[in-house]
C-alpha positions as CSV (number, residue, x, y, z in Angstrom):
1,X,157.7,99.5,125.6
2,X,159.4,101.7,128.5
3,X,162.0,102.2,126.2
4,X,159.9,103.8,123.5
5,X,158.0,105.5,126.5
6,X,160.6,107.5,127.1
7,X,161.9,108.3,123.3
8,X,158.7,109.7,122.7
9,X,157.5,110.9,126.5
10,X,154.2,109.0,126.1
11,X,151.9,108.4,129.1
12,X,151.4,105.4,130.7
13,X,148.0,105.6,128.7
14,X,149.4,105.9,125.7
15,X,151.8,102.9,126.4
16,X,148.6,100.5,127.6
17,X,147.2,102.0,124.0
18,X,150.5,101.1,121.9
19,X,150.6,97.7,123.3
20,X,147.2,97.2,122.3
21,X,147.5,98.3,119.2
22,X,150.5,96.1,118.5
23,X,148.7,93.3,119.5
24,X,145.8,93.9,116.8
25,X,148.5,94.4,114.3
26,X,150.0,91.0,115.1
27,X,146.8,89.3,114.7
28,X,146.1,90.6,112.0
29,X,149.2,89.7,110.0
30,X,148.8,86.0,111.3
31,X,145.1,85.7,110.0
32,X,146.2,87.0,106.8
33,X,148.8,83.8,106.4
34,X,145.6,81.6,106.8
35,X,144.1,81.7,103.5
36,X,147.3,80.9,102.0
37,X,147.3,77.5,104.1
38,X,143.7,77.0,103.1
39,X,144.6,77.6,99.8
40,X,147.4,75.0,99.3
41,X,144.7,72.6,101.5
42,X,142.3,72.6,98.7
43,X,145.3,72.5,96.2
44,X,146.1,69.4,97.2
45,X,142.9,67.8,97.5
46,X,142.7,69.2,93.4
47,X,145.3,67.7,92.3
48,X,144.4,64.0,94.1
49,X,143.3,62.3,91.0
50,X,147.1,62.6,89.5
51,X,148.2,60.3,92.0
52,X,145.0,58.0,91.4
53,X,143.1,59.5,94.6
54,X,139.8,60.2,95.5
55,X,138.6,64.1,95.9
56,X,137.1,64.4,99.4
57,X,134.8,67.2,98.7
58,X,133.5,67.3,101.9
59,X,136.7,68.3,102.8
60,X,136.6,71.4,100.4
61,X,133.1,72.4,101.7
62,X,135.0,72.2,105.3
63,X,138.1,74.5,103.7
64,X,135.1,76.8,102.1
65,X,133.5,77.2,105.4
66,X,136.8,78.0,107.4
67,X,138.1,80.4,104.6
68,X,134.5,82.2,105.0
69,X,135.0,81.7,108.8
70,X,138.7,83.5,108.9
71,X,138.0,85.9,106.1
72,X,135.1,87.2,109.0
73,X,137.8,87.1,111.5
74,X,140.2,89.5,109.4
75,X,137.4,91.9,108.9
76,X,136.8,91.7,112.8
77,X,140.6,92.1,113.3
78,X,141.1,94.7,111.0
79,X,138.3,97.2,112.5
80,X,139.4,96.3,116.0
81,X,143.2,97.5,114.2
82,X,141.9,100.3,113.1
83,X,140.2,101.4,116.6
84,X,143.5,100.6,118.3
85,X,146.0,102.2,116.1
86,X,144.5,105.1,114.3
87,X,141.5,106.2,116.3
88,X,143.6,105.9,119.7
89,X,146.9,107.6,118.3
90,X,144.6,110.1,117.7
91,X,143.2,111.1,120.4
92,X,146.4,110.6,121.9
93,X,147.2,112.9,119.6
94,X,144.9,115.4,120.7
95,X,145.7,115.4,124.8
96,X,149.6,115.6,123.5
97,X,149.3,118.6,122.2
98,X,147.0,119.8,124.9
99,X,150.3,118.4,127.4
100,X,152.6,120.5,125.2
101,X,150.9,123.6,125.5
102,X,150.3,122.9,129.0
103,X,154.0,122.9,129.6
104,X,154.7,125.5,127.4
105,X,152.4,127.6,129.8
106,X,154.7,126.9,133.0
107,X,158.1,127.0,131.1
108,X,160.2,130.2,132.1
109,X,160.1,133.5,130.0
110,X,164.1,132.7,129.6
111,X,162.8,129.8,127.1
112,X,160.7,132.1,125.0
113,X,163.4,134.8,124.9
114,X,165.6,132.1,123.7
115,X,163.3,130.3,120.6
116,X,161.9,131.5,117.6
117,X,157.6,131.5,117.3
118,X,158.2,129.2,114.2
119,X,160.2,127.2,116.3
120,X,158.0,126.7,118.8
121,X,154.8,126.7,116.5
122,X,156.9,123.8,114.6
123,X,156.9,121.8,118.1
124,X,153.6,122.1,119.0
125,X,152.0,121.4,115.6
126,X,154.7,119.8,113.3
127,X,156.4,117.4,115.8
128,X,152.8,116.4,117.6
129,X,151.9,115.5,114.0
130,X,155.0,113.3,113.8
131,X,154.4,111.6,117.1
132,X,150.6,111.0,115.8
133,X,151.9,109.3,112.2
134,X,154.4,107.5,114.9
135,X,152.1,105.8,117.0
136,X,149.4,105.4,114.5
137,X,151.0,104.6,110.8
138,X,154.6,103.1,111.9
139,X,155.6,101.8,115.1
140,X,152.8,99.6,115.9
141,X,153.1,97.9,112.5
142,X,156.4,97.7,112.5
143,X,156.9,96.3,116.2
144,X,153.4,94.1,114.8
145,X,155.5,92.8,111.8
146,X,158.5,91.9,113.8
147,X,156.7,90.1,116.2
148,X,154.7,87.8,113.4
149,X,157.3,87.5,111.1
150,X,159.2,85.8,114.0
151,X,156.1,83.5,114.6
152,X,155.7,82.6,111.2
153,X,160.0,81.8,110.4
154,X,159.6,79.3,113.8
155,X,156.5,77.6,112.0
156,X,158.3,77.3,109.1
157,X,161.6,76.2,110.7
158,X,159.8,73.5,112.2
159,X,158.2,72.7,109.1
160,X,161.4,72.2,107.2
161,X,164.3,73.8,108.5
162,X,165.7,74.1,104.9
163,X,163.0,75.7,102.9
164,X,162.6,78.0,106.2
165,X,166.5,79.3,105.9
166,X,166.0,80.4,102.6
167,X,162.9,82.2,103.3
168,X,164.6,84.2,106.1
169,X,168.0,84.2,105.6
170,X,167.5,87.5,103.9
171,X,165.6,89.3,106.2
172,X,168.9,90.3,108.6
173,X,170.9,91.3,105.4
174,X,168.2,93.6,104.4
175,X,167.5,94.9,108.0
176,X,171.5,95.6,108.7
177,X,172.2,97.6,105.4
178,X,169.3,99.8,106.9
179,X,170.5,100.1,110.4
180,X,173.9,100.9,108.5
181,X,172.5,104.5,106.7
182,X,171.2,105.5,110.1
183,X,173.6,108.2,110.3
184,X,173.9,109.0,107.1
185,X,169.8,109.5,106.8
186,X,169.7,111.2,110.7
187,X,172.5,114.0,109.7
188,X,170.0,114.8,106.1
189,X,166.9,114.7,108.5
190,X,168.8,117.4,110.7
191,X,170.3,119.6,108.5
192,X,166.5,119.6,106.1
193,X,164.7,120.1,109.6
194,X,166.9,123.2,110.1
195,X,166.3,124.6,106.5
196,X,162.5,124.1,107.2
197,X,162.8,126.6,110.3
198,X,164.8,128.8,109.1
199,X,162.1,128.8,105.8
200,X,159.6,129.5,108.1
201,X,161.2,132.1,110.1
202,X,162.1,133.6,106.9
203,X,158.7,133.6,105.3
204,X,157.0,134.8,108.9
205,X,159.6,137.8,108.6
206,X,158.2,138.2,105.2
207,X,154.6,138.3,105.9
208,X,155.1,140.4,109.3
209,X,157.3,143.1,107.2
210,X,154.7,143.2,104.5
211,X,153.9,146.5,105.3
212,X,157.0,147.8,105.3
213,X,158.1,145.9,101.9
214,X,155.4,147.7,99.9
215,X,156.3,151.2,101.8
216,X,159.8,151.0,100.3
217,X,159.0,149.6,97.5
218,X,161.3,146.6,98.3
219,X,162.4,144.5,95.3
220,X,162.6,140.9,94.9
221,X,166.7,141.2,95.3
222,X,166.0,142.5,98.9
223,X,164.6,139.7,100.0
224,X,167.2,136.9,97.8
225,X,167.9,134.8,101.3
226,X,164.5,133.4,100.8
227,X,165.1,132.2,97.3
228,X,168.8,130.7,98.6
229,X,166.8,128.8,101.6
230,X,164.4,127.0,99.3
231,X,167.1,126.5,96.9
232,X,168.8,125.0,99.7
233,X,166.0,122.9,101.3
234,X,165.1,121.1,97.1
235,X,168.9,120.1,96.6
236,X,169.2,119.0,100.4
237,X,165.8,117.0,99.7
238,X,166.3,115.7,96.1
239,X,170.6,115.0,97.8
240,X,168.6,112.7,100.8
241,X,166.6,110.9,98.5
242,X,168.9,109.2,96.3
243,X,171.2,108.6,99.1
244,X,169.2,107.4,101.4
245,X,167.0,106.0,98.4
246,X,169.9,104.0,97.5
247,X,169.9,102.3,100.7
248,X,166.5,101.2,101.3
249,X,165.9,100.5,97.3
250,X,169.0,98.0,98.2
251,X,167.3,96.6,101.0
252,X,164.0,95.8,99.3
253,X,166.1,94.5,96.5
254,X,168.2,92.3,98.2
255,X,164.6,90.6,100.5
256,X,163.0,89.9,97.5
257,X,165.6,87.6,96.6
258,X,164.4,85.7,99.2
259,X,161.9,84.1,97.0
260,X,164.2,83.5,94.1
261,X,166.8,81.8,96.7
262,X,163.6,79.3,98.0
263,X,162.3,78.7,94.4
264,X,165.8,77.4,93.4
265,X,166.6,75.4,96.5
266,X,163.0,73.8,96.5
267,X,163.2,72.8,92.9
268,X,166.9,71.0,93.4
269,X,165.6,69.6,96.7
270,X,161.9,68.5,95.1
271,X,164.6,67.0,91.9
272,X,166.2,64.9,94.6
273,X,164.1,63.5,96.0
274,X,164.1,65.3,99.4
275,X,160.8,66.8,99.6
276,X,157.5,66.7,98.1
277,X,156.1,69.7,95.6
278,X,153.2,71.0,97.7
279,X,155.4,72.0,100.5
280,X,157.9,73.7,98.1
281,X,154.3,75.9,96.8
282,X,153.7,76.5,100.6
283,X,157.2,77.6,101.4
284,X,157.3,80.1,98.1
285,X,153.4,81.4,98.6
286,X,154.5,81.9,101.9
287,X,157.6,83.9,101.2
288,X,155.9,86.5,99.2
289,X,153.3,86.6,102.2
290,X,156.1,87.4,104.8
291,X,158.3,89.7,102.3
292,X,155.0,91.7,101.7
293,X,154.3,93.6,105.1
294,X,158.3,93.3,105.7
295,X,158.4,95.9,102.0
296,X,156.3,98.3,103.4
297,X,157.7,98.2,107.3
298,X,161.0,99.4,105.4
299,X,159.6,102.5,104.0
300,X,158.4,102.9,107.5
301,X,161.6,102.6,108.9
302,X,162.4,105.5,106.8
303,X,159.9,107.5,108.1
304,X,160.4,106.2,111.8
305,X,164.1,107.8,111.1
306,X,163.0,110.7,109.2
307,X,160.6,111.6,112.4
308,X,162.8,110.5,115.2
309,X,164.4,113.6,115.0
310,X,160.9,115.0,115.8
311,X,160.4,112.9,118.6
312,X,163.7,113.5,120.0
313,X,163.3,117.8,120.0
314,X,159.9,117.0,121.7
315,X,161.2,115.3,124.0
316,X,163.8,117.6,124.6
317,X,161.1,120.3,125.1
318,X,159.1,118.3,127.5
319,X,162.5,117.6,129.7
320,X,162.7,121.3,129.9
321,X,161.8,122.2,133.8
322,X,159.0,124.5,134.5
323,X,158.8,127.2,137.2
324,X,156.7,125.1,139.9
325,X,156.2,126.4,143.6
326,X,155.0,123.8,146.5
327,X,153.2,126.5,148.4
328,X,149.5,127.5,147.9
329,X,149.8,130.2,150.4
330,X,146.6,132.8,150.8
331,X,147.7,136.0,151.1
332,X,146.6,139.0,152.7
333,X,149.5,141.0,153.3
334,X,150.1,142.8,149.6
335,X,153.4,145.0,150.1
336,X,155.9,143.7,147.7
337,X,159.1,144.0,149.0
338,X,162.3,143.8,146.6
339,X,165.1,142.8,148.6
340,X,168.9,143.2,146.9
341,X,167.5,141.6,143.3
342,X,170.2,140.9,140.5
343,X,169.5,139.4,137.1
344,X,171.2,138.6,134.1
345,X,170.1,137.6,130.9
346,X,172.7,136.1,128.2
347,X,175.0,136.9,131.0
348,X,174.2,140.4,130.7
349,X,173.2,141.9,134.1
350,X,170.0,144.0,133.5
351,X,169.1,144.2,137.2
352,X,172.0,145.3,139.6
353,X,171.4,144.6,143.5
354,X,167.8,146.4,143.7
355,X,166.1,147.4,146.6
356,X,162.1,148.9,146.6
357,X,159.3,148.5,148.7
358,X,156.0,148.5,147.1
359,X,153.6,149.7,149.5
360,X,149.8,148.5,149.8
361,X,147.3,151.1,149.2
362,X,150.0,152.8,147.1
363,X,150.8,153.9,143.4
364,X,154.9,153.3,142.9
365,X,156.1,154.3,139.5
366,X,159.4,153.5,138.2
367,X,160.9,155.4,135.2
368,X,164.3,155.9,133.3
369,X,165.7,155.9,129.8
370,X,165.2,152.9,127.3
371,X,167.0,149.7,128.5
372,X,167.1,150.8,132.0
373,X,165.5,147.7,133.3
374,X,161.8,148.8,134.1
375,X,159.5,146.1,132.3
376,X,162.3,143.3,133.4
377,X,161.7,144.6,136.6
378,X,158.0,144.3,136.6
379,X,158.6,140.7,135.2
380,X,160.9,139.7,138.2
381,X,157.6,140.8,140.7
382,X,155.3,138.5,138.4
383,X,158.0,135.6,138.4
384,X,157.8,135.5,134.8
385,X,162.0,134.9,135.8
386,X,163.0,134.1,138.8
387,X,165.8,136.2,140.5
388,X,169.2,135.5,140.3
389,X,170.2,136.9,143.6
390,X,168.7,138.4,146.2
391,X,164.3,137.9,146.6
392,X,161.1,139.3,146.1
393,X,158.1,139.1,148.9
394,X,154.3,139.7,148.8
395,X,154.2,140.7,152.3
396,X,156.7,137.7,154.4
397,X,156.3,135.4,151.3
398,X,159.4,134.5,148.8
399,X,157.3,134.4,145.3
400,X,159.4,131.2,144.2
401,X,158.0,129.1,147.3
402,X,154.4,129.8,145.4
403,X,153.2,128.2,142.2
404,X,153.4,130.7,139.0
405,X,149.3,130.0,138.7
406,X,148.5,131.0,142.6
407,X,150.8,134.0,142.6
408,X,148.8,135.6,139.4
409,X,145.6,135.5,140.8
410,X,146.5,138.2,143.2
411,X,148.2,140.2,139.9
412,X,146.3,142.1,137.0
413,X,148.7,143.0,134.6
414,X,148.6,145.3,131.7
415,X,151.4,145.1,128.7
416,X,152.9,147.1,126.2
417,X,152.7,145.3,123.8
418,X,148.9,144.4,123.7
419,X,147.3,140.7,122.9
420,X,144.3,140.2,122.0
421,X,142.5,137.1,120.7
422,X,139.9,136.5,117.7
423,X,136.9,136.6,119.7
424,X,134.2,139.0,120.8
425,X,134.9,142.3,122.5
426,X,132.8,140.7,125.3
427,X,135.3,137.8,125.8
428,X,138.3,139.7,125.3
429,X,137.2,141.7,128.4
430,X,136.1,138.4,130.7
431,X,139.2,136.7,130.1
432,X,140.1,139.4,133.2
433,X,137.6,137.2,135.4
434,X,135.8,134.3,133.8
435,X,132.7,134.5,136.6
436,X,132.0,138.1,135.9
437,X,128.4,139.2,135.0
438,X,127.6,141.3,132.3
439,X,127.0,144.4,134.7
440,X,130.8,143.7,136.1
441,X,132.1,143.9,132.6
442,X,130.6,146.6,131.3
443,X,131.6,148.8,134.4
444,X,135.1,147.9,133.4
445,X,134.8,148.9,129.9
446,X,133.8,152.3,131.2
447,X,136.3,152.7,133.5
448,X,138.7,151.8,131.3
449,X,137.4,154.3,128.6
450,X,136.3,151.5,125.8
451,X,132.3,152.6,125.7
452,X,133.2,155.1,123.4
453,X,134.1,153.4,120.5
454,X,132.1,149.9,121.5
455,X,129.0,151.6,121.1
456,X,129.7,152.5,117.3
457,X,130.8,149.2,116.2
458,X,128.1,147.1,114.7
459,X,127.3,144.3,117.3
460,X,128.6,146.5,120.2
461,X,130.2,143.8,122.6
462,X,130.1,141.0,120.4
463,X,131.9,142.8,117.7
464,X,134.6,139.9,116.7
465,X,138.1,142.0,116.7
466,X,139.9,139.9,114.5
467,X,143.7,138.4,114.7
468,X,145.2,140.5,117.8
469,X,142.8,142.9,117.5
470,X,143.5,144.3,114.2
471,X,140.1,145.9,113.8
472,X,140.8,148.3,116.3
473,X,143.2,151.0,116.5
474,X,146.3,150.8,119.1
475,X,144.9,153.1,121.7
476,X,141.5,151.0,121.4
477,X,143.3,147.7,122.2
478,X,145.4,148.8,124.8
479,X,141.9,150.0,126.7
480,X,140.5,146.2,125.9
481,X,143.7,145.0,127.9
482,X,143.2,147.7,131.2
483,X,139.5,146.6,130.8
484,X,140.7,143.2,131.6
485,X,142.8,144.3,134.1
486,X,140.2,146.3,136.0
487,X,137.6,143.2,135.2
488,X,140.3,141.1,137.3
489,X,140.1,143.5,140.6
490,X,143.3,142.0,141.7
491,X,144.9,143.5,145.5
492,X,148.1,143.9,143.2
493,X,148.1,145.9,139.8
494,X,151.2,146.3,137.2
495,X,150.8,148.4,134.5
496,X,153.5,148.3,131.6
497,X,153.0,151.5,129.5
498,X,149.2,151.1,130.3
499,X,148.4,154.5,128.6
500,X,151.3,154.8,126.3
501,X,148.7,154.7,123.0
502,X,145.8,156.7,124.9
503,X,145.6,160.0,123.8
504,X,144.9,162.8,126.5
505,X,141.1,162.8,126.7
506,X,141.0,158.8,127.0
507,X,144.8,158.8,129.2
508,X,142.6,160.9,131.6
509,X,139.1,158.7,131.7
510,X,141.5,155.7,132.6
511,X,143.7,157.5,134.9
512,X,139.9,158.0,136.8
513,X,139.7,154.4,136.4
514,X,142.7,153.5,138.1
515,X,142.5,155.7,140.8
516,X,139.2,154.1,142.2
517,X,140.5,151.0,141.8
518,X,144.0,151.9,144.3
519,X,142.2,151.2,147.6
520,X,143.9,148.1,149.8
521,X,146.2,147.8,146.1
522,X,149.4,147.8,145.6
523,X,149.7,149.5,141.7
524,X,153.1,149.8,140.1
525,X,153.2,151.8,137.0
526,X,155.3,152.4,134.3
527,X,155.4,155.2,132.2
528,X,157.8,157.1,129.9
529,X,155.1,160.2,130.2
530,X,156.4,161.7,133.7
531,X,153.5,164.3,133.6
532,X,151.1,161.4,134.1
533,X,152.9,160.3,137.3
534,X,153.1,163.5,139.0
535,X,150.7,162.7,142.0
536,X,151.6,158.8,142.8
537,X,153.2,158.4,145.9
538,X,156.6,156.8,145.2
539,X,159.1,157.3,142.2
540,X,161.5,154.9,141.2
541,X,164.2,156.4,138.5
542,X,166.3,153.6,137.1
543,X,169.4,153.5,135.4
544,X,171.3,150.6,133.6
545,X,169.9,148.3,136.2
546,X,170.1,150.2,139.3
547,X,168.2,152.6,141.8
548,X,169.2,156.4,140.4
549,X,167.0,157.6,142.6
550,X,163.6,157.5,144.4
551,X,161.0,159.8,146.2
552,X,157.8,162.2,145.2
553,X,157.9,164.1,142.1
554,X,158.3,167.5,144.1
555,X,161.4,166.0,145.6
556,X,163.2,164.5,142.5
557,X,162.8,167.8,141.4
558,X,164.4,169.7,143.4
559,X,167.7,167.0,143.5
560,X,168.4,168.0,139.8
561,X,169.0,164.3,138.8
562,X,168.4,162.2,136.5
563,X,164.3,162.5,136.8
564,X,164.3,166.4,136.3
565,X,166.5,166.2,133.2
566,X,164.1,163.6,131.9
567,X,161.4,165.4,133.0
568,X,162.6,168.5,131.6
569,X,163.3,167.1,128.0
570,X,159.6,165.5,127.9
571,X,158.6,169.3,128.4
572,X,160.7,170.5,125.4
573,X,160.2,168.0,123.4
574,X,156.3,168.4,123.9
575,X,156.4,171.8,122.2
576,X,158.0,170.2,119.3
577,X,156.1,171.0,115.8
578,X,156.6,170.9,111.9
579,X,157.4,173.9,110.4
């Protein structure tokens, strides 16, 4: 059991839960052999009067009432099975999944960055399915059938060690020439698993670029890789099935000759002398008994292969470390200091021995041309990495001696690219703070410049927004997400192109916001409009990775660097019109 604890990174639970539901499943495969005895029992007593005997039908009455007896028992057996394989997989089920997207939640941004959303949709709904069918159609039965067919070949090798072999001698042929495809059947389950993603990823390509495939008028040509995929994935399926097919046909095949083998060797052994007829009807009733579950455990062995590849990438993904912290520290000291930081992704350095103090009660914006290393930065501060060299402090703290979830409940964070969630307006906004009142969240709203367009929708707050938002335009969900933010009232504020979709009414209303909000703060902006950070208190220009320069807006401009050219071509570029 610790051995399949750890193939499939079950809880103990879980473990207490399998071994249960084994031992159902062996119970219930014993009771069923029962009525076969009884049934030869009152065969015999039948067929008394051809040897001159008396029928004893008391005796048949006792057989009757022990049949009724153990038939009650199966019944009993079988719902206590059911309860212990299928209702307790599933709900195993359930707080699996809840465990995967737990650990998703404190897995580094590097992992994200590195996987595909149908990957990782695949893991948390695909391979949780294959763990449920695991522990609730296959493994207990087959570990159950194991365990009574072993039972059951000792009763009969005591019975008569002859009649016995030939029931079982079978059983290890059929079993090896399985064990023998494993490799075959585990490189088809890994190149189909890979065709699947990559169908997936193609088809969620699709369906994203839907938009742009009726602008261009795509044709079906464009788009011919899809067609090749699921070209691919039916000859790689219909290629597995005969081959592996093949093997565990053979298998079955070669079992069931089990009973031909005991018919034969019973009849030249009953000819002989050696043994009487109703043992020979026991041992051959029997054999079709045993051969029964053992034919359908095989077709779960073939599923137990086809989904330990499953098993195996979700256990790889559970293995995966998480960013963890042993320090619950409460702070009160809020300047952030960034102290000689590097990082590298894909061994690309995007962050090259930086230096910045954020100061409290302060707005610090940092600026410079696409790619320069801005919104990585910002991720560095809320640990969504963790630094390569160098360190980041809130005040005399290092932010990897404190756990990811403590550190961002002293951070409100704004994106650029905006997430909402198919709820009401309302909830959208309280995610920001889930004890807010009302009053609280409909100050935010205001502040952040979402009244406006709340109060023409039909059910006002509890307007549903639909997936990410799509009901509303792009300036109106990035103002959902500073509501949130504001909602929060964090002592430390990020915001990643907050106003970037905001036009200059609405770009003003939040900048009011904001600026009531800056008190005992620390607020770190980003912005590609300069003219909206003329007034903060500290500019940080960035260029492939690395301090340019820094200082007030009236003092970058008169250094005629990199922040007055920039600054300079936002101004030309604003008087820009179609002629």
């Amino acid at each position: 059991m610790d051995e399949i604890k750890k193939l499939l990174y079950i809880s103990d639970i879980s473990k207490t839960k399998l071994r249960k539901a084994v031992f159902a499943s062996v119970i219930s495969n014993l009771l069923v052999m029962i009525p076969i005895i009884i049934s030869i029992e009152v065969l015999v007593e039948i067929l008394k009067p051809l040897s001159e005997e008396a029928i004893s039908f008391d005796r048949i009455w006792i057989l009757f009432f022990v049949g009724v007896f153990v038939m009650i028992l199966m019944f009993l057996a079988t719902i206590y099975e059911h309860r212990k394989s299928f209702v307790a997989s599933y709900s195993e089920a359930e707080s699996y999944r809840i465990r995967v997207a737990e650990h998703l939640r404190k897995l580094p941004m590097s992992f994200f960055n590195t996987k595909d959303l149908a990957e990782i949709t695949t893991n948390i709904m695909g391979d949780c399915a294959s763990i449920e069918m695991v522990l609730s159609h296959i493994l207990p039965q087959v570990i159950a059938t194991c365990i009574s067919t072993t039972i059951i070949s000792i009763c009969l090798l005591i019975i008569d060690w002859r009649l016995a072999l030939c029931v079982i001698i079978t059983i290890p042929t059929a079993i090896f020439i399985i064990w023998a495809s494993r490799r075959i059947h585990k490189k088809w389950v890994k190149r189909l698993t890979n065709l699947k993603l990559e169908q997936e990823e193609a088809m969620q390509e699709y369906i994203e670029g839907i938009k742009v495939i009726k602008s261009c008028r795509t044709s079906k040509n464009n788009f011919k890789h899809i067609d090749n995929i699921l070209t691919s994935m039916k000859n790689m399926q219909l290629k597995g099935e005969i081959i592996t097919g093949a093997f565990f046909s053979g298998s079955q095949i070669i079992l069931q000759l089990g009973t031909g083998i005991t018919i034969f060797v019973g009849i030249m052994l009953y000819v002989n002398g050696h043994v009487n007829i109703i043992p020979v009807l026991l041992f051959c009733l029997l054999s079709i008994r045993i051969y029964g579950p053992i034919l359908v455990q095989i077709v779960s062995l073939a599923e137990l292969m086809y989904y330990r590849f499953a098993t195996e990438r979700m256990r790889e993904l559970m293995l995966i470390p998480t960013v963890s912290g042993e320090k619950t520290i409460p702070l009160s000291d809020f300047n952030i200091y960034v102290e000689d930081v590097s990082f590298a992704y894909n061994e690309k350095t995007i962050i090259n021995n930086v230096t910045i103090p954020f100061c409290e009660n302060q707005i610090t914006a940092i600026v410079g041309p696409s790619g320069s290393g801005k919104s990585t930065l910002i991720k560095l501060i809320a640990r969504f990495w963790d630094v390569d060299h160098g360190k980041i402090l809130i005040g005399k703290y290092d932010i990897r001696d404190m756990k990811p979830e403590h550190l961002m409940k002293y951070i409100s964070m704004v994106f650029q690219d905006v997430v909402l969630f198919n709820d009401t307006i309302y909830n959208n906004i309280k995610i920001g703070n889930k004890n807010a009142t009302e009053k609280e969240i409909i100050e935010a709203a205001k502040l952040a410049g979402c009244e406006d367009f709340i109060k023409d929708l039909p059910d006002g707050y509890n307007s549903f927004l639909g997936e990410n938002g799509k009901k509303l335009s792009g300036g109106e969900r990035q103002r959902i997400s500073i509501a949130r933010a504001l909602l929060k009232n964090a002592p430390i504020v990020i915001l990643d192109e907050a106003t970037s979709s905001l036009d200059t009414r609405n770009e003003s209303i939040v900048q009011k916001g904001i600026s009531k909000l800056i008190e005992g703060k620390t607020v770190i902006v980003i912005a590609h409009k300069l003219r909206s950070i003329e007034n903060v208190d500290n500019i940080v220009v960035l260029k492939d990775g690395e301090i340019e320069e820094m200082g007030k807006h009236k003092d970058l401009m008169r250094n005629n660097g990199l922040y007055k050219k920039l600054y300079t071509l936002q101004g030309e570029s604003s008087k820009w019109s179609v002629n």
